[in-house]
C-alpha positions as CSV (number, residue, x, y, z in Angstrom):
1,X,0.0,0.0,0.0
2,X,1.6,3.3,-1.2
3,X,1.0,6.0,2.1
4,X,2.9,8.7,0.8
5,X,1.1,12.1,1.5
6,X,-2.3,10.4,2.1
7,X,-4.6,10.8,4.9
8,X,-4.3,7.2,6.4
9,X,-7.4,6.3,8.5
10,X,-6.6,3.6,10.8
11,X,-9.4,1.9,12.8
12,X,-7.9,0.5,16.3
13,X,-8.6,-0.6,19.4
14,X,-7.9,1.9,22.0
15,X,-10.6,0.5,24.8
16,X,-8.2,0.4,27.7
17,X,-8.5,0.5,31.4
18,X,-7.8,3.7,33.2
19,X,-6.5,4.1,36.8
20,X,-8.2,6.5,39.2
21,X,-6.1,9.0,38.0
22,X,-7.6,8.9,34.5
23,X,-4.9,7.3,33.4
24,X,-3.9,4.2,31.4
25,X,-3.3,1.5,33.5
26,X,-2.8,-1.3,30.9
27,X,-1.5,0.3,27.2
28,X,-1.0,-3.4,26.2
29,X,-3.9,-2.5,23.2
30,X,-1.9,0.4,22.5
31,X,1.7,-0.7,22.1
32,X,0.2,-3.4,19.8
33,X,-1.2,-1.2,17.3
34,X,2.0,0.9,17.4
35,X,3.8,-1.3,14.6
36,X,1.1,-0.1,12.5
37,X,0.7,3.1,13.0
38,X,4.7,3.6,12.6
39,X,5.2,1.4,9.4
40,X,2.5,4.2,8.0
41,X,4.5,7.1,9.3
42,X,7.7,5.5,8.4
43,X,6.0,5.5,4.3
44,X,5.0,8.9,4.6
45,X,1.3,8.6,5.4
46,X,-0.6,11.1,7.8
47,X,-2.1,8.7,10.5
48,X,-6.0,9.4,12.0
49,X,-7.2,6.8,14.5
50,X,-10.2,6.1,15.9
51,X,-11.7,4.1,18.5
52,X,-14.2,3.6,21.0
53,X,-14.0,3.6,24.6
54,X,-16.3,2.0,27.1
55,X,-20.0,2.2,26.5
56,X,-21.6,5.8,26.2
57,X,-24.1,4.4,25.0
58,X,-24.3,7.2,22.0
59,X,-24.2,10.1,25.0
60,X,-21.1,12.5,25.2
61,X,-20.0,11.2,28.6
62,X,-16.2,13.2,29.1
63,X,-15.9,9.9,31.7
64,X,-14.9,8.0,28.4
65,X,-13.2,10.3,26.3
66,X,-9.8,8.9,24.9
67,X,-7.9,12.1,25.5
68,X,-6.0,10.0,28.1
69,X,-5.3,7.6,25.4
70,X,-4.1,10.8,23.1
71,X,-1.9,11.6,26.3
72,X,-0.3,8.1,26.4
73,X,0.2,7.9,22.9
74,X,1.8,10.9,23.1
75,X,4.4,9.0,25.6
76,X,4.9,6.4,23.2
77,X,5.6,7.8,19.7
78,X,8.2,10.8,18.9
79,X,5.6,12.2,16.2
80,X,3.3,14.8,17.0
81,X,0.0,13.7,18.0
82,X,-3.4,16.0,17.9
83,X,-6.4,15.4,19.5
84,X,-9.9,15.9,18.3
85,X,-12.9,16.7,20.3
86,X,-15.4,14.8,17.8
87,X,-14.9,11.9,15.2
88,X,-17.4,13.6,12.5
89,X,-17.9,17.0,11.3
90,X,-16.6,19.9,9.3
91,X,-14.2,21.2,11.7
92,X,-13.1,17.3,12.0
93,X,-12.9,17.2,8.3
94,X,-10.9,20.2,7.9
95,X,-8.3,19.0,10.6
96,X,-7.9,15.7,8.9
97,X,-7.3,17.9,5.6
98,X,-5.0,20.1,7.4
99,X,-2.9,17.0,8.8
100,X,0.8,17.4,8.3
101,X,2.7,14.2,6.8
102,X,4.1,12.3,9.9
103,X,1.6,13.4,12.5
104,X,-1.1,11.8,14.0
105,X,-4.4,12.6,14.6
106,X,-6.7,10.6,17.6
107,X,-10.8,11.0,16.8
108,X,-12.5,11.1,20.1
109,X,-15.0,8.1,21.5
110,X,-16.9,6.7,18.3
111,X,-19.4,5.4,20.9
112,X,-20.5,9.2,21.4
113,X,-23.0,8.5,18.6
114,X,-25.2,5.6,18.7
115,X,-24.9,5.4,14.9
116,X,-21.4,3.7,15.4
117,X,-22.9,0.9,17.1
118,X,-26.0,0.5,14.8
119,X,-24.1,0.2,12.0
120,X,-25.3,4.0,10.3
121,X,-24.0,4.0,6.9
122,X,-24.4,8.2,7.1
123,X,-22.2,8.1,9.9
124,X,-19.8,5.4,8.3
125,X,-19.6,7.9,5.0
126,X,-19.0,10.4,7.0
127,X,-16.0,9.3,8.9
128,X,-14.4,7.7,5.5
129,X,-14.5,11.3,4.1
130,X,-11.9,12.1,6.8
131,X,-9.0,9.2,5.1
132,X,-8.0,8.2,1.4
133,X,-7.4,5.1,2.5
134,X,-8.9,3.3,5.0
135,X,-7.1,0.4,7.6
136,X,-9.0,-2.0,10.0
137,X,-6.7,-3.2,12.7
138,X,-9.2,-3.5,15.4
139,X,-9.3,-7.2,15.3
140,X,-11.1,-6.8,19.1
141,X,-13.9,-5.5,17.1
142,X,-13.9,-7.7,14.1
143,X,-16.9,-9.5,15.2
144,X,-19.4,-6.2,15.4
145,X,-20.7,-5.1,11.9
146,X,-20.4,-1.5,13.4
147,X,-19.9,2.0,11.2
148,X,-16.5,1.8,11.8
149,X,-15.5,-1.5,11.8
150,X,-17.3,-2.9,8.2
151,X,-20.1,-0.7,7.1
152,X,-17.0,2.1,6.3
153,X,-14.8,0.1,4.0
154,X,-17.9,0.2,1.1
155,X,-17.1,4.0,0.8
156,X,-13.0,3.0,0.1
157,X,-11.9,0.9,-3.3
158,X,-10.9,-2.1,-2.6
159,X,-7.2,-0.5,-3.6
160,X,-7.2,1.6,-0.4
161,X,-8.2,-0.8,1.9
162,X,-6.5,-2.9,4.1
163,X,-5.6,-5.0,6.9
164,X,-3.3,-3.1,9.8
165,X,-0.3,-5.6,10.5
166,X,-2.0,-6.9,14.3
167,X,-5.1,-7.4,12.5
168,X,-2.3,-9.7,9.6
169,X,-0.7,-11.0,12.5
170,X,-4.2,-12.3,14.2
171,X,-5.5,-14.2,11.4
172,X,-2.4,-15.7,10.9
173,X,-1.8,-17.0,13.9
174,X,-5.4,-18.4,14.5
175,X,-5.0,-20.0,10.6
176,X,-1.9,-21.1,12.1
177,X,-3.8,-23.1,15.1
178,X,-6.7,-24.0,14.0
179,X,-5.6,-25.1,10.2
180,X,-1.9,-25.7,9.5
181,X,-1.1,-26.4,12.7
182,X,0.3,-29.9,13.4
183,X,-0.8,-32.9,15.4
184,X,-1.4,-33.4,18.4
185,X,-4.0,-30.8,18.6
186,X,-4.8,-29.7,22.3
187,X,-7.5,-27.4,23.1
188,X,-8.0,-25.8,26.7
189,X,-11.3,-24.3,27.9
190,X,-12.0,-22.8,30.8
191,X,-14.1,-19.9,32.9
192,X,-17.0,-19.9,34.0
193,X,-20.4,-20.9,31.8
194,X,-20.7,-23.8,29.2
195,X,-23.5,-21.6,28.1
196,X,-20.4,-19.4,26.7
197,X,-18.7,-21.8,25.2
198,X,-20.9,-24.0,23.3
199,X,-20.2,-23.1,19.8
200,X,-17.1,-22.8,20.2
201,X,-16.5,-26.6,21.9
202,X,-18.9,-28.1,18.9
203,X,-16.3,-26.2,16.0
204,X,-13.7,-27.5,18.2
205,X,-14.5,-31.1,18.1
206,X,-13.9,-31.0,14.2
207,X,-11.0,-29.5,14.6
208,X,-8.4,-30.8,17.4
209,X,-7.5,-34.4,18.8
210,X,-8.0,-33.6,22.0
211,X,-10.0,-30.8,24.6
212,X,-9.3,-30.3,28.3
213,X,-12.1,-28.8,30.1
214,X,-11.7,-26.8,32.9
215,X,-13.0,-23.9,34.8
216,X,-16.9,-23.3,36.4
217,X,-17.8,-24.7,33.4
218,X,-16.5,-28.5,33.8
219,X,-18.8,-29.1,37.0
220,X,-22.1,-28.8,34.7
221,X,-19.8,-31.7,32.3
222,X,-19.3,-33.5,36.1
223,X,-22.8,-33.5,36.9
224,X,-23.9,-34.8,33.1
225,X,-21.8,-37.4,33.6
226,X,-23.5,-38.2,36.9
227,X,-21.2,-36.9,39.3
228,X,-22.0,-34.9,42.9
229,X,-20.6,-31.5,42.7
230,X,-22.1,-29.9,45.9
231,X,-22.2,-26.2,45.4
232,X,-20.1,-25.6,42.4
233,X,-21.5,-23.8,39.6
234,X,-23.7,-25.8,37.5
235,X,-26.3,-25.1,34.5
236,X,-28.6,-27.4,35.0
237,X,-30.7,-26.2,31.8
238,X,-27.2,-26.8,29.4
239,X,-27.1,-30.8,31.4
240,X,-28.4,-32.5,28.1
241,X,-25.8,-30.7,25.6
242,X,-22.6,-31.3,27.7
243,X,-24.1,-35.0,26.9
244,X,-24.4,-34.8,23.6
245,X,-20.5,-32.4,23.4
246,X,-19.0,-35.5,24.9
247,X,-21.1,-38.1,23.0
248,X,-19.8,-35.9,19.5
249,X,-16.3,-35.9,21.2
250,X,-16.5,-39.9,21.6
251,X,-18.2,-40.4,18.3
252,X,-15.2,-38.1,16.5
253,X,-12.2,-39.5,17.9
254,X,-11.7,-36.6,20.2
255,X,-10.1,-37.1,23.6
256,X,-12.3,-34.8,26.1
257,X,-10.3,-34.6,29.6
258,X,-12.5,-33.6,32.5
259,X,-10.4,-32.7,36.3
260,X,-10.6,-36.0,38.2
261,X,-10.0,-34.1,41.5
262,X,-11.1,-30.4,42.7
263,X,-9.9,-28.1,45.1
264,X,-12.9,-26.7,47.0
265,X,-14.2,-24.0,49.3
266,X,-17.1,-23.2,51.8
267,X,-17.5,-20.0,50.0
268,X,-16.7,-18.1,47.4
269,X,-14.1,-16.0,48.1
270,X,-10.1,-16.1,49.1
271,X,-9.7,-17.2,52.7
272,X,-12.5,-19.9,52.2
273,X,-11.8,-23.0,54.5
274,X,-10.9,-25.6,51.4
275,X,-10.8,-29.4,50.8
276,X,-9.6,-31.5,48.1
277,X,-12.5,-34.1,47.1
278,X,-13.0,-36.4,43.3
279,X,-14.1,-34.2,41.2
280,X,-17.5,-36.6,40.9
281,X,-17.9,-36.3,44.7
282,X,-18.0,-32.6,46.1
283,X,-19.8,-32.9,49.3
284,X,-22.8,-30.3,49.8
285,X,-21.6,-26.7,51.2
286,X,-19.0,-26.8,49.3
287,X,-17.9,-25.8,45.9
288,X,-14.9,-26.8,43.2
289,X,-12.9,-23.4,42.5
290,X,-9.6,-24.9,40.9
291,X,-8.1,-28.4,40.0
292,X,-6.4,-30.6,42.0
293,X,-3.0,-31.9,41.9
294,X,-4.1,-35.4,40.1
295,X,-5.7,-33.3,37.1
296,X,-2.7,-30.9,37.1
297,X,-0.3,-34.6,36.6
298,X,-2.2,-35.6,34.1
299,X,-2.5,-32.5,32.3
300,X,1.0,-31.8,32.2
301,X,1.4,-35.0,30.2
302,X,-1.5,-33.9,27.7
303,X,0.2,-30.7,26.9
304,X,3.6,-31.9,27.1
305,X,2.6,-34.0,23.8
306,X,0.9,-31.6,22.1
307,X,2.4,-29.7,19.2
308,X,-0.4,-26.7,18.7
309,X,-1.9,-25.5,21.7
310,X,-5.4,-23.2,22.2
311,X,-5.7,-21.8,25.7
312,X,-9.3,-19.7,26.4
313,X,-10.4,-19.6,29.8
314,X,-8.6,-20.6,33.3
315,X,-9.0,-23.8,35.2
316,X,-9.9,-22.0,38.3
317,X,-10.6,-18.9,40.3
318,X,-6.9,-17.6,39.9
319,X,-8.0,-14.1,41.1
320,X,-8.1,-16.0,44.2
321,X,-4.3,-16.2,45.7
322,X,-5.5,-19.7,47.1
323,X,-7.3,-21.3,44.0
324,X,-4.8,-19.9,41.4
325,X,-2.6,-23.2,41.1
326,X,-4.2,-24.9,38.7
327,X,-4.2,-22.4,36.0
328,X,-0.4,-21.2,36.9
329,X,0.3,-24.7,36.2
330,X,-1.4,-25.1,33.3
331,X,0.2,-22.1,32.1
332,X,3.4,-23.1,32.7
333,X,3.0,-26.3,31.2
334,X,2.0,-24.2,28.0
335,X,5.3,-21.9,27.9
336,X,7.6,-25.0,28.9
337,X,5.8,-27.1,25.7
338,X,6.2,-24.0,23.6
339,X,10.1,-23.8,24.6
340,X,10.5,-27.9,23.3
341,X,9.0,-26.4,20.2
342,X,4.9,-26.3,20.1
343,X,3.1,-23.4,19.0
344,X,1.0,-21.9,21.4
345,X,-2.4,-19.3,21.4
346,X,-4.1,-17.9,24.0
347,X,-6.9,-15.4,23.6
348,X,-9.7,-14.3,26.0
349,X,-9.3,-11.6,28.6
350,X,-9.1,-14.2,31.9
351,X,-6.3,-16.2,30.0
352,X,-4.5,-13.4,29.0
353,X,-5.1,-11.7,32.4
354,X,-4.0,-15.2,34.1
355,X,-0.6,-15.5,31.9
356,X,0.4,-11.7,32.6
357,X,0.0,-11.9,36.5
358,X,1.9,-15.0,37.0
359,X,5.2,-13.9,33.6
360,X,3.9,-16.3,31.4
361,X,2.6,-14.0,28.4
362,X,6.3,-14.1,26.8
363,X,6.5,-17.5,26.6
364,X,4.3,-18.1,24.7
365,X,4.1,-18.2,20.3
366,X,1.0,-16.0,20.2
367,X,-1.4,-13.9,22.9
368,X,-4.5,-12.6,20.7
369,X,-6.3,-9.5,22.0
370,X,-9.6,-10.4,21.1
371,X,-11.6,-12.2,23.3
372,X,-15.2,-12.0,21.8
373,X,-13.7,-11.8,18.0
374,X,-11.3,-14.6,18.9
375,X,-14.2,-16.7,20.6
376,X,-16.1,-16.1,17.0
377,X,-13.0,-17.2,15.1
378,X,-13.0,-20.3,16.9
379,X,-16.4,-20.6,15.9
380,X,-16.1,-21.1,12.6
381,X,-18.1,-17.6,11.9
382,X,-17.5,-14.9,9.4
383,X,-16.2,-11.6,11.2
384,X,-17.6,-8.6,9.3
385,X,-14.7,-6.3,10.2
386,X,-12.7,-8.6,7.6
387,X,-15.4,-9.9,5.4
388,X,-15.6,-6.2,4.6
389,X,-12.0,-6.1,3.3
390,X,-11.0,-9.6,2.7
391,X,-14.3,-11.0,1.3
392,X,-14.5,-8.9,-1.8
């Protein structure tokens, strides 16, 4: 893509937690769109981001304006940035006109206008008049068919549009596990609902040799199978399709590992008193918050012979300094089978959360930043943020 002295608009994803300060506490979204934004600098584009932050809920709320985002940009790059008050608008359009080659301009909160969210073609055709060419990499919002994300690449040519290089680098990674990647295939699932995770267990079974199941989520699998499992969380009304998941496992050819013990507490929370019980055999009062030490030997073997590894969701409650072992294990385990030469992905906030509190994140081949887009990949769906570019 030739950038030279053209207005580059570059749709990111800039939704990051602020301290009490109003400041960013996490710029881990930010430093990964960085490479983009400086390969387009570096060819003599004029960068214009936009973003949204939080949910307005199409209300100018100041509580979610990215001008702390503009500050810690600011931090980050050597080029000058600007901020803009509004995303749409003459005085917008007129900035973005007046743009200077190697400076950057940040759009405040799309989410101001509740067109971005309904998917407003005006409102998409009106932010496109602020770029001649137009670059998606916001694969965090890949799976939302929003103004900014898919609706706006109609109003480019398909010659000035185009994947930013995290968006590249997400697709293939996940092509990378889920279709080149070699045998065996291990798939981890964890947190808290099966409800959640349904679709993306079915796709999975077509997919991978073999799917531990860990988390809230594996005591409604414990209790199908006809296990007691006391207070743990269960969804009783998803009973009959954690059946039928291990029935299509079985009938595929699919290993599906279930914890054989669980560590459990009186009560939800830290200082809980706990026991370790069978994970089939939870006594009443009490409820399974991590894996036990006889799932955690046996797990290690699973991923110690895998050669493509999907992690998405924790074994446990590892917010809990008590019931954190099982996913800092399994963690470990990951980034040990990664250094003997497996490739590795983890997506979805908890396991990317749980692999940056306990060092792991580096260890690893690839951490995605999309949770709910990554969860769709895994799906099998179509994302419309690259439909819109790739699919034409």
């Amino acid at each position: 893509m030739d950038f030279q002295g053209k207005r580059v608009l570059v749709r990111v994803d800039f939704n990051v937690p602020l301290n009490d300060n109003s400041e960013v506490a996490d710029d881990t979204r930010i430093q990964a769109a960085l490479p983009t934004i400086l390969a387009i600098l570096k060819k003599g584009g004029k960068v214009i981001l936009m973003s949204h932050f939080g949910r307005p809920d199409g209300i100018r709320n100041l509580k979610y304006s990215l001008l702390p985002v503009a500050n810690r940009l600011k931090q980050l790059i050597d080029n000058e940035v600007i901020f803009a008050e509004d995303c749409i608008g003459d005085s917008i359009l007129a900035l973005s006109e007046g743009l200077k080659t190697g400076s950057v301009l940040l759009l405040e909160n799309l989410r101001f206008y509740k067109e971005e969210t309904a998917g407003n073609e005006n409102f998409a055709e009106q932010l496109s008049k602020l770029g001649d060419i137009y670059v998606n990499d916001a694969f965090g919002t890949a799976h939302r068919a929003h103004a900014s994300t898919s609706i706006i690449a109609k109003y480019f040519k398909s010659s000035n549009r185009c994947f930013g290089l995290l968006m590249g680098a997400e697709i293939d990674n996940l092509k990378k596990a889920l279709v080149d990647g070699h045998s065996p295939k291990t798939a981890i699932i964890g947190g808290a609902k099966v409800s959640s995770k349904i679709d993306v267990l079915k796709s999975l079974i077509n997919k991978v040799d073999r799917i531990i199941i860990g988390g809230g989520m594996a005591y409604t699998f414990i209790k199908a199978n006809g296990g007691s499992v006391g207070n743990s969380l269960v969804e009783d009304d998803k009973l009959s399709v954690a059946k039928e998941l291990v029935e299509e496992a079985k009938n595929r050819g699919v290993e599906l590992i279930l914890p054989l013990d669980s560590v459990n507490g009186s009560e939800f929370k830290d200082q809980a008193s706990s026991s370790v019980t069978d994970a089939e055999n939870i006594p009443d009062g009490e409820m399974g918050l991590d894996i036990g030490d006889r799932t955690i030997s046996t797990l290690k073997e699973v991923i110690k012979t895998s050669n493509t590894i999907i992690w998405n969701g924790p074994m446990g409650v590892f917010e809990f300094k008590n019931f954190e072992n099982g996913t800092k294990k399994i963690g470990e385990f990951i980034v040990e089978a990664t250094i003997n030469g497996a490739y590795s992905l983890i997506g979805g906030g908890d396991s990317v959360a749980a692999a940056k509190k306990f060092g792991l994140d580096t260890g690893v081949s690839y951490i995605s930043t999309g949770g709910g887009a990554m969860l769709e990949y895994l799906e099998g769906k179509e994302l419309p943020g690259i439909v819109a570019i790739a699919g034409e």
